[in-house]
N, C-alpha and C positions, 0 to 999 in steps of 0.2 A: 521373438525377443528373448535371447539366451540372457539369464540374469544371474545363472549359477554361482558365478566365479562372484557375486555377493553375499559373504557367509550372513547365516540368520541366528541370531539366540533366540531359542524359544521364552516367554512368557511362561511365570509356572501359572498364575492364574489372571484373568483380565480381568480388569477392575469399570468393565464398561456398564455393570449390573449395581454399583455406588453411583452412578453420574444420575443427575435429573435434568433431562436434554429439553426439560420445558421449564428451565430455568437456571442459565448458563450466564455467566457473568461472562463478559467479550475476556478473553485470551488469559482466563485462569485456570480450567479444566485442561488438562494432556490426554493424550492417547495412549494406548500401551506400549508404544515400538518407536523408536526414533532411528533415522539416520544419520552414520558417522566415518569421517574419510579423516585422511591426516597427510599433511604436507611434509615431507621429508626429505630430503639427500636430493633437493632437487624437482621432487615429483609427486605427482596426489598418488597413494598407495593403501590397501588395503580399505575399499570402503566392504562396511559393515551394516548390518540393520538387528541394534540388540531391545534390551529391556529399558523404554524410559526411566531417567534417574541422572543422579549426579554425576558430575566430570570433575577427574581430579586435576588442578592448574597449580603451578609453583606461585608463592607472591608475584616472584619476578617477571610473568609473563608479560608479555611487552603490551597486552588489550589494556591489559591494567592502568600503564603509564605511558603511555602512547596513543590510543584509542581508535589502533586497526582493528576495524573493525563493519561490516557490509552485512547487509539484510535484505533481503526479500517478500512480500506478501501475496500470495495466491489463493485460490479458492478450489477445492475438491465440489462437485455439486453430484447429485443422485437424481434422475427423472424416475416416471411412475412404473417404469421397466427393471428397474434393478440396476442400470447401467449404469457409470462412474462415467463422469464429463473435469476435464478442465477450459479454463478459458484464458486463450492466446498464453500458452507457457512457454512458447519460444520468448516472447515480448523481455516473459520473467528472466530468462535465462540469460539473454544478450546483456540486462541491465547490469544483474548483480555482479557480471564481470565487468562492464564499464566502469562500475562502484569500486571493483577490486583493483583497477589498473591505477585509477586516479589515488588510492592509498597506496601503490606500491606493493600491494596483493596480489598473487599467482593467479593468472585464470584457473577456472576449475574446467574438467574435461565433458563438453558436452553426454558423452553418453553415462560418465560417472551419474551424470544430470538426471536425466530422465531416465535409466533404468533403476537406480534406489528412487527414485520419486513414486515410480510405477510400482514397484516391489513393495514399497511402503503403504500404498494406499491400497493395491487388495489384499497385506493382510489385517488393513483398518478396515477393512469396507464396510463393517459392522457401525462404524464410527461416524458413517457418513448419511445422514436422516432424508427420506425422502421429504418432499414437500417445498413451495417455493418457499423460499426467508432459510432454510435448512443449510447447511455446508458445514465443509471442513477446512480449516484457516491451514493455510501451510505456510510455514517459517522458514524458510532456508536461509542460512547466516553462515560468517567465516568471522574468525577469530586468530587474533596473533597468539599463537602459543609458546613461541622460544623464551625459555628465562635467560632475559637478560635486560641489564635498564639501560642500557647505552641508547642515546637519543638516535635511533636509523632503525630501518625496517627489520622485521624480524625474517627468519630465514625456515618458520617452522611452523604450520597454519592445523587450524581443525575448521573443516568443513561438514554441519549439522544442518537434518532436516526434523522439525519439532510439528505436530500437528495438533490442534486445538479444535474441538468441536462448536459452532458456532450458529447463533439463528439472527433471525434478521433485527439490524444495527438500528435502532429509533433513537436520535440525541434530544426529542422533544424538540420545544422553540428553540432555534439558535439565532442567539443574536449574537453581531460580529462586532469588532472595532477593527479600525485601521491604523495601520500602524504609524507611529508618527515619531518615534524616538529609535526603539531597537528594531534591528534586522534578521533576519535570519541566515540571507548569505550575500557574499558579494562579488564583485567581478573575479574570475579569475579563482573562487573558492571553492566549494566541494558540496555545491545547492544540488545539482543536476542529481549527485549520488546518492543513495542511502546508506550514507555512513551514518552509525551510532549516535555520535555527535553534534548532529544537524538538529534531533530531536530531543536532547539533554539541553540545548542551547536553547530551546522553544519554550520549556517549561516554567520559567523564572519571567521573563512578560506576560506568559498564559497565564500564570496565578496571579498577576497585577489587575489584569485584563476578569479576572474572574470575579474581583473582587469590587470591579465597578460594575459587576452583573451580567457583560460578555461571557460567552461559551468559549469563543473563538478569536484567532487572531486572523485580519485579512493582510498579508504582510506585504510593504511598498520595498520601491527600490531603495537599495541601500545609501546611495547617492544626493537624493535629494526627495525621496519620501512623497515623491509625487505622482507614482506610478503603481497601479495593483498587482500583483504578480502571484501570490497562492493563499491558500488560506489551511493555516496548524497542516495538519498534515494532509490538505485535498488540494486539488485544481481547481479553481474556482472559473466560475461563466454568469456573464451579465448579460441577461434581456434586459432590448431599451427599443421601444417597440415592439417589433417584430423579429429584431434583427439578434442575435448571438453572440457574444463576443468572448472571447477568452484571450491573455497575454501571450505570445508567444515564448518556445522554448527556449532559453539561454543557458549557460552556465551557473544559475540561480536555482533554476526551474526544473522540478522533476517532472521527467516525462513521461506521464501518465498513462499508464495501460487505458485505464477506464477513460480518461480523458479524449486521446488520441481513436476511440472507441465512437465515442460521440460526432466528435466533427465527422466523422465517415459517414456517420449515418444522418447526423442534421444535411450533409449534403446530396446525399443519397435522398431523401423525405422534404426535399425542396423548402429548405430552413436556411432562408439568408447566414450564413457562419462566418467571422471573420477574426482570422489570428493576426491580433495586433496588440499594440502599447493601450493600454487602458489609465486613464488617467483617472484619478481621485474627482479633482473637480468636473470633468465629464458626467462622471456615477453623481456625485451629489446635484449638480443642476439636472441630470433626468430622473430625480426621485422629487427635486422641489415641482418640476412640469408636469410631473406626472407620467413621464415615459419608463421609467424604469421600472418594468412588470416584475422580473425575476432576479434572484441570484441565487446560486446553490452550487456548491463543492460536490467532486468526482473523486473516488479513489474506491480501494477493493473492500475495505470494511464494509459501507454502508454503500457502496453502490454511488446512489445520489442524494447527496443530505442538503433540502431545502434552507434557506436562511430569509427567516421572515423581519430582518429589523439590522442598522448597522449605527454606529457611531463614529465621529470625526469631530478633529475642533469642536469640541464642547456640545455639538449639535447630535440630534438622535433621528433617525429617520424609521419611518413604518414603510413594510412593500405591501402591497393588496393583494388579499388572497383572491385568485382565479380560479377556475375549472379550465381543465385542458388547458393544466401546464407543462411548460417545455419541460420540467423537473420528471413531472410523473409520465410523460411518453416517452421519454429516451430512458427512464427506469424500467417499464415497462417493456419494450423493446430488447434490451441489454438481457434480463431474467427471462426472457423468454427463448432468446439464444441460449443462454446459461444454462438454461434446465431441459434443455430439448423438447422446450415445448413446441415453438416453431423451425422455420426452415432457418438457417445458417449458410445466405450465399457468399459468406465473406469468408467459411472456414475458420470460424475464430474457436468453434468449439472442437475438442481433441477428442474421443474416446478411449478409455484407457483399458 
């Protein structure tokens, strides 16, 4: 891997001897090194790997007033070897440019991709904590930089990669609501992507929803409110028996590294699975019967965040806590690919 032709600014000192890595608040602490490309005359050009710190933007840059803008979340992890893993970063890669096309965003060029990815993380590798629950959060994101406020795509981008040191995500009890007024996306919208603005738009029913003692939103279709489809920022799966179920992908529905993870391996470990429409009232008559064992959100923070309790029309529902749940074996399973503890026949884990 030649990665020369990515100039480095040294760090005069690293500031990785201030961090208390046993008490990290999620995505507050930085690392010493960021990566930085810049869209130009046409083409991504000179990518860089300098000293974390500020970026200078005009008012007028068009993220500002327009809100191009695409993200990324990945995870660095360390086994007991000293080795540096990723998991499935092609996944990450395909995405953030599907995000960028659907804004009118330049693709970025694959190997720009993973050779400053690569270059950034071993000269973090200090950054990156053995141990399971341990990793380092990667941010890769693009931004509209052209000053200019004319309502149309900008013609001039910064592509950034930010790393965050990070241990394992616990949200305590989550309890859900479901959604029954606001949506988060709709047909034909920009759900599928991680534009900026899908999560700005989440924030304002999540603090309504907070305030009736929900953590989380489980959000329905836009349509008619009658169908589950994600939950704040996760993929959401409902055991109802025995059986699996998660909503399928649409132009709503972001499609889940971790998510897409699962169903492979609930089919692969002979776990009925099935991607289909999930309806509100299905979920509430198999929580009154008794059938509905589990439900827990997927995404790369927390891996798999159980959810022990949801609300709807006015009603509150408790789930039963089990042993050998579908939550903690597919967590279980997933971390131990991740950290090369066991075998990986899917090839999901990369070594870098």
């Amino acid at each position: 891997m030649d990665t020369s032709y990515i100039q480095v600014t040294p760090i005069k000192q690293s500031k990785i001897n201030t961090v208390d890595f046993n008490n990290l608040a999620f995505g507050t602490v930085f690392s010493d090194y960021m990566f930085e490309c810049d869209f130009k005359n046409g083409e991504w050009q000179n990518p860089v790997i300098k000293p974390y710190g500020p970026i200078s933007l005009e008012p007028s840059a068009r993220v500002f007033h327009y809100g191009q803008a695409v993200f990324e979340g990945m995870k660095a992890y360390k086994d007991e070897n000293e080795d540096i893993f990723l998991f499935r970063p092609d996944q990450n890669f395909k995405r953030i440019n599907q995000s960028a096309e659907r804004l009118a965003m330049p693709a970025f060029p694959e190997k720009f991709f993973f050779d400053g990815l690569k270059k950034l993380l071993h000269l973090e590798k200090d950054w990156i904590k053995k141990g399971v629950g341990n990793s380092l959060y990667i941010r890769p994101f693009v931004i509209a930089t052209q000053p200019a406020i004319s309502a149309s795509p900008a013609n001039e981008y910064k592509f950034m990669i930010i790393l965050s040191p990070a241990q394992s995500y616990y949200a305590g009890e989550v309890q859900v609501i479901f959604a029954e007024k606001y949506s988060r996306s709709a047909n034909g919208g920009v759900g599928f992507a991680k534009a900026a603005g899908n999560y700005a738009a989440q924030f304002y029913p999540t603090k309504l929803a907070n305030e009736k003692g929900y953590q989380q939103i489980i959000w329905t279709d836009a349509n008619t409110h009658e169908y589950l489809e994600e939950a704040g920022t996760m993929n959401i799966f409902f055991r109802i028996g025995d059986k699996l179920i998660t909503a399928p992908n649409n132009d709503r529905i972001l499609d889940g590294v971790t998510r897409k993870s699962i169903i492979h391996l609930a089919e692969d470990n002979n776990i009925d699975v099935e991607v289909r429409r999930v309806s509100v009232a299905e979920i509430k008559e198999a929580a009154r019967n008794g059938e509905l064992k589990e439900i827990f959100g997927s995404g790369t923070a927390a891996v798999i965040n159980p959810i022990v309790g949801f609300g709807h029309g006015g009603e509150d529902f408790k789930l039963p806590k089990i042993e050998q749940s579908y939550a903690s074996f597919f967590k279980e399973k997933l971390l131990n690919i991740q950290y090369n503890i066991s075998e990986d026949p899917y090839h999901w884990r990369v070594k870098i």
